[in-house]
C-alpha positions in Angstrom: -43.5 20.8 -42.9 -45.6 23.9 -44.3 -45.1 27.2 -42.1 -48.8 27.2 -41.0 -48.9 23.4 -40.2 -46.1 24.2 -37.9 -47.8 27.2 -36.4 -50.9 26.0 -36.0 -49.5 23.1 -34.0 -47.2 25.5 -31.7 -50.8 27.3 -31.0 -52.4 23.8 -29.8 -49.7 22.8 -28.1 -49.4 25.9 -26.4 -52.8 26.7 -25.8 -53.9 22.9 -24.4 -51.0 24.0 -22.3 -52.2 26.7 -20.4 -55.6 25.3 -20.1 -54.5 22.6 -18.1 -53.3 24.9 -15.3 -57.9 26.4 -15.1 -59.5 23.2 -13.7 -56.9 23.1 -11.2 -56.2 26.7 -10.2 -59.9 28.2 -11.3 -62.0 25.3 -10.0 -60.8 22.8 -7.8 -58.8 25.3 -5.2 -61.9 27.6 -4.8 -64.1 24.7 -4.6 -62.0 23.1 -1.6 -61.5 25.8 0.0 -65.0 28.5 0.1 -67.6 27.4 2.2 -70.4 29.6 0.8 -71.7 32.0 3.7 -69.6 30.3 6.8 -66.6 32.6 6.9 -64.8 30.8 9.7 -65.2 27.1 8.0 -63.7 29.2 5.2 -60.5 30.7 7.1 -60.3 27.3 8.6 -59.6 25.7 5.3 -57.5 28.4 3.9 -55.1 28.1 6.7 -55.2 24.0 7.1 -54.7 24.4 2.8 -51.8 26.9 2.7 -49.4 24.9 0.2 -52.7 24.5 -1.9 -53.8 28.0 -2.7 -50.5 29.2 -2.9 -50.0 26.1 -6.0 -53.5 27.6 -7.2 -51.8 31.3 -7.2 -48.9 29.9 -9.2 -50.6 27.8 -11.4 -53.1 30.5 -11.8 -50.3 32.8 -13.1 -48.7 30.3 -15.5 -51.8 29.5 -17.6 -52.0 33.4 -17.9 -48.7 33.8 -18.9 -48.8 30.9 -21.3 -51.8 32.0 -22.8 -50.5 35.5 -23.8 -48.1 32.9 -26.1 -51.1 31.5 -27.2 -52.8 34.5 -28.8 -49.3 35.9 -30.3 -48.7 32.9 -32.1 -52.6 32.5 -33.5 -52.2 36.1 -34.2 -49.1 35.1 -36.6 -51.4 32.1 -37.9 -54.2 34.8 -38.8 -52.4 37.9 -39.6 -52.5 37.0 -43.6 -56.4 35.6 -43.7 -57.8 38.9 -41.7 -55.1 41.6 -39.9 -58.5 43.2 -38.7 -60.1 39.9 -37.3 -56.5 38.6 -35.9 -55.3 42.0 -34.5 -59.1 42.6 -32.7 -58.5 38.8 -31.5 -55.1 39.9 -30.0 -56.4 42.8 -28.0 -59.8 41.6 -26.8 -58.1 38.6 -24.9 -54.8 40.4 -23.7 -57.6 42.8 -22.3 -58.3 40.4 -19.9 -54.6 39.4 -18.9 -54.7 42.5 -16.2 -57.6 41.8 -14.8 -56.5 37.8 -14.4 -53.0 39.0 -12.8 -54.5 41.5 -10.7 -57.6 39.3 -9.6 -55.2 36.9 -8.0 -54.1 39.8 -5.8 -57.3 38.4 -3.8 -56.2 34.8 -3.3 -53.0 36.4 -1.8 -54.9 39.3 0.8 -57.2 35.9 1.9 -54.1 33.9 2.6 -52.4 37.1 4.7 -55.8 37.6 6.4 -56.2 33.7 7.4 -52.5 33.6 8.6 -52.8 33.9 13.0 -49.2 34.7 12.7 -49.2 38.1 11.2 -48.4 40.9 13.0 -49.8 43.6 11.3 -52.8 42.8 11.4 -53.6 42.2 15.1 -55.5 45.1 15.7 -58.2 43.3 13.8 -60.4 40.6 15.4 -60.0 36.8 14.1 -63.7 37.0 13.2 -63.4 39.9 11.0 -60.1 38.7 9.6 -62.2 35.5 8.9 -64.6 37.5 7.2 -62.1 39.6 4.9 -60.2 36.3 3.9 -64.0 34.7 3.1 -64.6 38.4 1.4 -61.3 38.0 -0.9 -62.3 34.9 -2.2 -65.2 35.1 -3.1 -64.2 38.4 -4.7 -61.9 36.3 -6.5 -64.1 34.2 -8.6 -66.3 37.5 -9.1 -63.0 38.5 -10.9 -63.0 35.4 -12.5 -66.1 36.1 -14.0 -65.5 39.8 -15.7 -62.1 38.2 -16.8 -64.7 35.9 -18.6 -66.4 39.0 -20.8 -63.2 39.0 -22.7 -62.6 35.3 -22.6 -65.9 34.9 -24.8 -65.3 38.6 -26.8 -61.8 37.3 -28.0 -63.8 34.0 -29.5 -66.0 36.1 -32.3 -63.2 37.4 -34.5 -61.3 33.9 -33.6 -64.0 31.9 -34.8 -64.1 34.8 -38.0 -60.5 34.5 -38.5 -61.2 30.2 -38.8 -64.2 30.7 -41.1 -62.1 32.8 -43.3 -58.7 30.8 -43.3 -59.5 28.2 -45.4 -56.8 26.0 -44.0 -59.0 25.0 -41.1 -62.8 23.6 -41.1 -65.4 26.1 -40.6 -67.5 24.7 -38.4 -64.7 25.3 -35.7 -65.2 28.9 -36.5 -68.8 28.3 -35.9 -68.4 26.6 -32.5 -66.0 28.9 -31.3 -68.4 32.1 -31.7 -71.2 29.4 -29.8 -68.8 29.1 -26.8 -68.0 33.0 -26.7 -71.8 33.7 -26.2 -71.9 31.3 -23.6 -69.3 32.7 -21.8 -71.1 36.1 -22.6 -74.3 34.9 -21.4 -73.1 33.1 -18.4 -71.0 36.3 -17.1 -73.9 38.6 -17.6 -76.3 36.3 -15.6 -73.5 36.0 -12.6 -73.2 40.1 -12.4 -76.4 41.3 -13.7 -79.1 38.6 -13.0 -77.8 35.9 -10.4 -81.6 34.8 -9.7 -81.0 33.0 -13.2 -77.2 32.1 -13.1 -77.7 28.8 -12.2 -80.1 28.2 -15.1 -78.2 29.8 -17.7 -75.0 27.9 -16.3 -76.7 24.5 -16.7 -77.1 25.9 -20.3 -74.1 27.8 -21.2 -71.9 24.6 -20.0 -72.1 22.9 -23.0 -72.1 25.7 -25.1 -68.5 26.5 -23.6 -67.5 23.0 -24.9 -67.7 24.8 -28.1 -63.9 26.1 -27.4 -62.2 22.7 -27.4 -62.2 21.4 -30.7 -60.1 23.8 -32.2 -57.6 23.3 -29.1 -57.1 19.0 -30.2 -57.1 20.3 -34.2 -54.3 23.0 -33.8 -52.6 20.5 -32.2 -52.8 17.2 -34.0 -53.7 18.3 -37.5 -52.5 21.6 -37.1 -53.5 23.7 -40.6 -54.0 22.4 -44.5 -50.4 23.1 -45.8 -50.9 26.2 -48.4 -49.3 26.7 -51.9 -48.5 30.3 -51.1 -49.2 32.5 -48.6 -53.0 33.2 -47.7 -54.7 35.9 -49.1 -56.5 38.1 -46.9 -60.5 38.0 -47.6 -62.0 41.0 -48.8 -62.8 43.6 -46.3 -60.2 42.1 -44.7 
């Protein structure tokens, strides 16, 4: 099997990997467990849920360590078409690996603050423990959304380093650069303008979509097999 066939199917396979962990750990924990602007129905559920948030936190830190994978092998895919495009790929999404590990920091202070049963923190009324651990997680999904700036950066010079291959159809590229201004547009709303987050999210939701074809072609087509290696476009 051609070298890029083989590395482009190693990316899908890897890549449709770590996504699998996000609905889970990014969407269906927080939605279970925050119960927007009731702190105490909040802590309740945290603490009646323990086993679940702590399966978000680890599956949360699998799809993040999985995905660094991701971009080193589609950095190896794109190195010969564009080093430029492929190495700004590379650092505009490991940018946002710290800020991913880091942001689950606040999944783990709401757990410690639900918990009756720690010591430490005694001196503290429940209430207000109830309000930190409701505090934490919704500072958790505000992480979640600056995590996202890079999440939709890393797509332009993806879907450049596509257009330019020539061993993968460029209307991929296309839809890849539509899903990073969605995630672009739908961040900025969430921290600049939340009066219109919920109309730009009804909007940017299917421009998000855009990301997923290129996931199901790595993986079951993979890349064109190539005579020789790929030379790098000009400016390049």
């Amino acid at each position: 099997m051609d070298s890029n066939k083989k590395t482009a199917r190693l990316a899908g396979l890897l890549y449709i990997l770590s996504s699998l962990t996000a609905p889970f750990a990014l969407i269906y924990v927080p939605n279970k467990l925050v119960v927007r602007g009731d702190a105490a129905a909040t802590a309740d559920r945290i603490r009646a849920s323990e086993t679940m948030l702590r399966w978000g936190i680890a599956a949360e830190l699998l799809g993040t360590v999985v995905f660094i994978f991701v971009v080193l092998v589609l950095y190896r895919l794109f190195k010969p078409v564009s080093e430029k495009h492929a190495l700004a790929m590379m650092v505009l999404i490991l940018l946002s690996v710290p800020i991913s590990f880091l942001n689950v920091l606040n999944e783990v202070a709401a757990l410690n603050l639900a918990q009756r049963g720690t010591n430490f923190l005694s001196v503290i009324d429940a209430p207000q423990r109830d309000a930190l651990a409701y505090l934490f997680m919704r500072l958790h999904g505000r992480g979640f959304v600056v995590a996202q700036v890079f999440w939709g950066l890393w797509l332009f010079p993806f879907g450049a380093c596509v257009i330019r291959s020539g061993f993968i159809p460029r209307f991929l590229g296309v839809l890849l650069m539509v899903a990073g201004a969605g995630y672009l547009a739908d961040s900025f709303a969430e921290l600049v303008l939340p009066q219109y987050a919920d109309a730009v999210g009804r909007v940017t939701a299917i421009m998000n979509f855009g990301e997923l074809p290129i996931i199901f072609w790595l993986l079951i087509w993979g890349a064109k097999p190539q005579g020789g290696s790929v030379p790098a476009a000009p400016g390049g």
